[in-house]
N, C-alpha and C positions, 0 to 999 in steps of 0.2 A: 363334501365328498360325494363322489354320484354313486349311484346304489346299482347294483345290479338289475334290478326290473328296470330303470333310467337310463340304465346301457342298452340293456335287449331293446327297449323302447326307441331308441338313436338308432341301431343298424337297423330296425324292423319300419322304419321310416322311410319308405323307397322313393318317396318324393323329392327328399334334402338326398340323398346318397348321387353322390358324382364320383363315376369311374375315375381313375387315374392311371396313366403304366405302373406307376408304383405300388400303386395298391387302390384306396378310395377316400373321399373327406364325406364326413355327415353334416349338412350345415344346420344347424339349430338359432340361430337367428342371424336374421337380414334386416338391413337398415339403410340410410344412405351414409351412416358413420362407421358401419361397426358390421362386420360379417363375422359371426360365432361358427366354428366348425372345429368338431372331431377329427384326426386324422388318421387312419390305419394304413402305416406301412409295411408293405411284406416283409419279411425277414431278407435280407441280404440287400434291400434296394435301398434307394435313396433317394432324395428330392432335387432340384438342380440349384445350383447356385442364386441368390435372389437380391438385388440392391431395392430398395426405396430411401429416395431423396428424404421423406419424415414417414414413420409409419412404427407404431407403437405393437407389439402382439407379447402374447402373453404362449407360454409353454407348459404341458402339463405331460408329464411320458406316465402313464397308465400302470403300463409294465413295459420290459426288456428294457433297453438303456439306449443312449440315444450321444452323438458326437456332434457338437456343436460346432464351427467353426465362425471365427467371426473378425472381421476387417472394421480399424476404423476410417478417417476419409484419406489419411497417407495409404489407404492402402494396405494395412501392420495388422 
């Protein structure tokens, strides 16, 4: 679980912090396998639709709650 001083730590990192319309991502690590980032979306936005051919990620909602929508290769 991440701690509070490890959050204020992630937004107070203006280096990793990239804008977004939606809101912004914190990236916490880089590699040429693996890109770690935080995401904070505003209240009422949302992200746009996203296909990859393989591509494995992991989810973690913080707080508020969050609508998942998901296609497999039919399309369903």
């Amino acid at each position: 679980m991440i701690t509070r001083k490890e959050r204020i730590d992630l937004i107070t990192a203006e280096e990793v912090r990239v804008e977004k319309p939606w809101g912004y991502e914190l990236r916490w690590a880089i590699t040429d396998k693996y890109l770690g980032k935080v995401l904070h979306i505003n209240r009422g936005e949302a992200l746009s639709l996203q296909y990859h051919n393989r591509k494995d990620e992991s989810i973690l909602v913080l707080t508020g709650t969050m609508v998942l929508d998901l296609e497999d290769d039919a399309g369903v």
